[in-house]
C-alpha positions in Angstrom: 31.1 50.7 -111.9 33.3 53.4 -113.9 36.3 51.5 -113.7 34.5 48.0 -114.9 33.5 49.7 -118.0 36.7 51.7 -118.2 38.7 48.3 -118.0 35.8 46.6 -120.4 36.1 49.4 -123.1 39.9 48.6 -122.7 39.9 45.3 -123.1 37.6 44.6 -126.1 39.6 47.6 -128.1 42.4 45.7 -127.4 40.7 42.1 -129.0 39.5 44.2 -131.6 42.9 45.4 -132.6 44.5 42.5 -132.1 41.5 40.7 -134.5 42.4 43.8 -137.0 46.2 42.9 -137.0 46.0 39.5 -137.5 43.0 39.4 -140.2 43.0 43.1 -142.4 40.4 44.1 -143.9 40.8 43.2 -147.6 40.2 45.8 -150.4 36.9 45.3 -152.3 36.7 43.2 -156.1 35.8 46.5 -157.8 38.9 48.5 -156.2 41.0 45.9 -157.6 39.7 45.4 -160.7 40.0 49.4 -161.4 43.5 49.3 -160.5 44.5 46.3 -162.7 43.0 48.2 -165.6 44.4 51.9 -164.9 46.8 53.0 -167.1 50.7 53.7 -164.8 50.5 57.0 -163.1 53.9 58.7 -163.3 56.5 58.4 -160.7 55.7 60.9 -157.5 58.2 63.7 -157.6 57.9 64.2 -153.6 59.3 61.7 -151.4 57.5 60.5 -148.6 58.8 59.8 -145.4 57.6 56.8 -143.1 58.7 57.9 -139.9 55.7 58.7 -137.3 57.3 58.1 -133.7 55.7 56.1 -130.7 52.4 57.5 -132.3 52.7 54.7 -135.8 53.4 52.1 -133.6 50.3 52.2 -131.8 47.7 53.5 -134.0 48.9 51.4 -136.9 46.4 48.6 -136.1 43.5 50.9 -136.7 44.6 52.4 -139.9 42.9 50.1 -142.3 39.4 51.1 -140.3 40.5 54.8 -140.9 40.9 53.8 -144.3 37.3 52.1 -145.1 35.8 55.7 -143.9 37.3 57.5 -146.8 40.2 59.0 -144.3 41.7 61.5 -145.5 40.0 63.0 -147.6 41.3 64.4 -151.3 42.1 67.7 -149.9 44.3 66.5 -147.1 46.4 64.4 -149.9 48.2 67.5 -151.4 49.2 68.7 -148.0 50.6 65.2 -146.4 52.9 65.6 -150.0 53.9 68.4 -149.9 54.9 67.8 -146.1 56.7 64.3 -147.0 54.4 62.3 -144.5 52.5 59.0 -145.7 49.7 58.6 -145.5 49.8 55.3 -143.9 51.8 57.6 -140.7 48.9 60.4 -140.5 46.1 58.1 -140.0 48.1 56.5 -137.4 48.8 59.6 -135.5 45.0 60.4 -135.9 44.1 56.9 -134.4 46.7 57.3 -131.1 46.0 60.5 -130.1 42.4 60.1 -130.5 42.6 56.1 -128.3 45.6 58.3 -125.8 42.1 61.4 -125.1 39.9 58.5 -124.9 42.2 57.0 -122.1 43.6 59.7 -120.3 40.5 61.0 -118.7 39.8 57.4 -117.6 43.0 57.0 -115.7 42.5 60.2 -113.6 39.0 58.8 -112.6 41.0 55.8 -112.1 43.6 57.6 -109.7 40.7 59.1 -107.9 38.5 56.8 -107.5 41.8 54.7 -105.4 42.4 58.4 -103.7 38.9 58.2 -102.4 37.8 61.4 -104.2 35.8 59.9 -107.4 34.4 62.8 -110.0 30.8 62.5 -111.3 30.2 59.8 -114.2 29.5 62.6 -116.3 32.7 64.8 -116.0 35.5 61.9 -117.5 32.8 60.8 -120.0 32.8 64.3 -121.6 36.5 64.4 -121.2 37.3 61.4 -122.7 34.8 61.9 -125.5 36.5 66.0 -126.2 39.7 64.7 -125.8 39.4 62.1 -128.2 37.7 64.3 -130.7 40.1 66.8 -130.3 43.4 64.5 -130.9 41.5 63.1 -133.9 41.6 66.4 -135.3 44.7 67.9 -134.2 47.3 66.1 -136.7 44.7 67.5 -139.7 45.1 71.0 -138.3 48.7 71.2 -138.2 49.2 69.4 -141.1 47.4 71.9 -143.2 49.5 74.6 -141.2 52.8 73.3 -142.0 51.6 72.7 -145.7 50.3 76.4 -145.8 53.9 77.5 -144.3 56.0 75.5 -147.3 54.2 76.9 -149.7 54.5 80.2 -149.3 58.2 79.8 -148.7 58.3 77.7 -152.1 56.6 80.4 -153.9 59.6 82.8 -152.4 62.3 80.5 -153.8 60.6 80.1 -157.2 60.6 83.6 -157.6 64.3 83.5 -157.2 64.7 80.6 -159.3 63.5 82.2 -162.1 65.5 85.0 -161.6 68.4 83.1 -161.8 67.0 81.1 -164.4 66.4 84.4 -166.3 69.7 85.5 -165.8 71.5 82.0 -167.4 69.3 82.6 -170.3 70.4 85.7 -171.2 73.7 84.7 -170.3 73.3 82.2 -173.7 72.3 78.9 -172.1 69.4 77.0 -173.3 66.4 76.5 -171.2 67.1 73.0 -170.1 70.2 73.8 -168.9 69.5 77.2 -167.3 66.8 75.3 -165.8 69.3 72.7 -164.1 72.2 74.9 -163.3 69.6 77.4 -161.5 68.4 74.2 -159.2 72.0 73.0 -158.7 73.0 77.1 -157.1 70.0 77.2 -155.2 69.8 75.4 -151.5 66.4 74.4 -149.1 63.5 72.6 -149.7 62.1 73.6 -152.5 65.2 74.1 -154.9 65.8 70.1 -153.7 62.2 69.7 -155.0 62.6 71.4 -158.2 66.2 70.1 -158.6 64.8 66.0 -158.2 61.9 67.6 -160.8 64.2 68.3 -163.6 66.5 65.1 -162.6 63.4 62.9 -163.5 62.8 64.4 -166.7 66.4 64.3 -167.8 66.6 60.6 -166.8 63.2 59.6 -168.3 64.1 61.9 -171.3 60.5 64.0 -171.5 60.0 67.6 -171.3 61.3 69.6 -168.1 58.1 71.6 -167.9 56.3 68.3 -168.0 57.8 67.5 -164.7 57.6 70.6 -163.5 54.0 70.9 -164.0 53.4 67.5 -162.3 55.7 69.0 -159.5 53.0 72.0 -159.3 49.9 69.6 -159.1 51.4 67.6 -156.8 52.5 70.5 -154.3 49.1 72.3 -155.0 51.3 75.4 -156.4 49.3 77.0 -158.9 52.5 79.6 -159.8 55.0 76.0 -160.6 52.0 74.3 -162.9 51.4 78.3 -164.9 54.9 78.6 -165.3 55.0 75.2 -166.8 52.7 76.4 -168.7 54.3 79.3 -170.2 57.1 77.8 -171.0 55.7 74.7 -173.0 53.5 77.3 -175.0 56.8 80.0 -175.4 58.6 77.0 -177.0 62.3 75.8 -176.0 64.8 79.0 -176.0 64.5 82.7 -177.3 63.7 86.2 -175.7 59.7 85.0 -175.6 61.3 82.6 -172.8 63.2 85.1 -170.8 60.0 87.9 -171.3 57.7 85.4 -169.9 60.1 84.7 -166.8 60.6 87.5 -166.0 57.1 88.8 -166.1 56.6 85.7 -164.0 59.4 86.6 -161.5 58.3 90.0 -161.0 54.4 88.8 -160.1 55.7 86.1 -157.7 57.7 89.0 -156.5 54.6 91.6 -155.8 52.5 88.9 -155.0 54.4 88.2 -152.2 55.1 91.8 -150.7 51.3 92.2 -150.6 50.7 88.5 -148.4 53.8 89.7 -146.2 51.9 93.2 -145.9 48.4 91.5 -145.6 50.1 89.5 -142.6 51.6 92.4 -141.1 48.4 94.4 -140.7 46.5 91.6 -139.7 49.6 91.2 -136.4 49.0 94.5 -135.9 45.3 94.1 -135.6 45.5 91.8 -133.2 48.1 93.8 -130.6 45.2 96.0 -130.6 43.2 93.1 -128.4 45.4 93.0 -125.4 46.2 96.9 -125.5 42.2 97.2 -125.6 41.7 94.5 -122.2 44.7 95.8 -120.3 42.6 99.6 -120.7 39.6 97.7 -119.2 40.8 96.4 -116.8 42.6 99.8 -115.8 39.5 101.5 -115.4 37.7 98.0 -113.3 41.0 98.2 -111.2 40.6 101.8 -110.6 36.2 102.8 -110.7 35.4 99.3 -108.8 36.8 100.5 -104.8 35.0 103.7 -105.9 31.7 101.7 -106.9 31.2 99.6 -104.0 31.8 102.4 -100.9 29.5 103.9 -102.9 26.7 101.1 -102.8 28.3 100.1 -99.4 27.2 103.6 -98.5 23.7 104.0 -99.6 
């Protein structure tokens, strides 16, 4: 009985993909009508990738479903950009690893069951349904991890960026240019980032700060959108510039001494877990023989 409804599940996900393939879902009237009449968004700064694996492949039938249930949310948006992965690839990671839990439990019973050593109904239900659950979640999680990683280690470089920027202004250099010439020395990530930033707004001949602002709203960097900030209110070149870099450089500067500390003290917390079991189970190890000869004995 398992493995009829295993192999019915199977089959009708499979018609129902193949239906979902062949016939998308269309968008509805009022989606299109709203984005006839909005006004052109800017260019994205961030490049997104479109490479996913075996994973895009076979959850890309069931990404327009993922879609109609408002997946993923506005949050999660900001974090696939700032780790260069479409959208259109996350939902179909979501979708395989959540059908590959669903299965896998299945296909054990499956080998049992010809093995002659079938598990209870309940026990590959539950499985299947954690599982599932579980791999639906999992590309969420570590997306928001990597995105937490990059930017931290943006906000590092930016504080040397505007070092170096700081240091070409007083130098002589306008702001524009110190701004360019301090992405060009630069190498990594996020010095590519700000580098394409200030290309954009030299070749569509608007404000660098303008870009760098959108740079900062699309990375969810509140220090890239303040400094853009500061420098469209301190005007184009002058020692107001360089005074509110610098102030800028050294807060970026503290700011991240006191996360690194904050992280240290919260690893050294946690050593204290293991150091604390290993010391209990000294004493089980050692007052346990002592224990039982002593009820043994009474």
């Amino acid at each position: 009985m398992i493995v009829l409804i295993a192999l019915s599940a199977g089959v009708g996900a499979g018609l129902w993909a193949l239906w979902m393939w062949l016939i998308p879902p269309r968008p509805p009237l009022d989606a299109l009508l709203t984005r006839l009449r909005a006004e052109p968004a800017p260019p994205p700064i961030v490049v997104r990738t479109g490479a996913g694996g075996w994973a895009q492949y076979l959850g890309r039938p069931f990404v327009g479903v993922i879609r109609h249930l408002g997946l993923p949310e506005s949050s999660l948006h900001k974090d696939l950009a700032i780790t260069e992965r479409s959208v259109e690839v996350h939902l179909a990671e979501k979708a395989a690893l959540a059908l590959t839990g669903l299965l896998l439990p299945v296909a054990v019973e499956l080998l049992l069951t010809l093995g002659g050593r079938p598990l209870p109904w309940a026990m590959p239900l539950a499985g299947s349904l954690a599982l599932a659950v579980g791999g639906f979640l999992l590309p969420d999680a570590m997306v928001r991890s990597e995105a937490a990683k990059r930017r931290a280690a943006f906000r590092h470089a930016l504080g040397a960026f505007l070092d170096l920027v700081h240091l070409l202004l007083a130098g002589g250099a306008g702001v524009e240019g110190a701004l360019a010439d301090a992405a060009k020395v630069g190498h990594g990530w996020a010095f590519q980032q700000l580098g394409r930033a200030l290309d954009i707004a030299r070749l569509t001949r608007t404000s660098p700060w303008k870009t760098l602002g959108q740079l900062g709203d699309e990375l969810e960097i509140n220090e890239l959108s303040e400094l853009a900030a500061a420098l469209s209110l301190a005007g184009t070149e002058g020692a107001k510039v360089r005074a509110s870099l610098a102030a800028k450089a050294t807060a970026l500067r503290h700011q991240g001494g006191s996360e690194a500390e904050a992280e240290a003290n919260a690893a050294t917390e946690r050593m204290t877990l293991p150091a604390a079991l290993m010391a209990v189970g000294f004493i089980v190890f050692v007052f346990y023989p002592a224990l039982t000869h002593v009820t043994t004995s009474l």
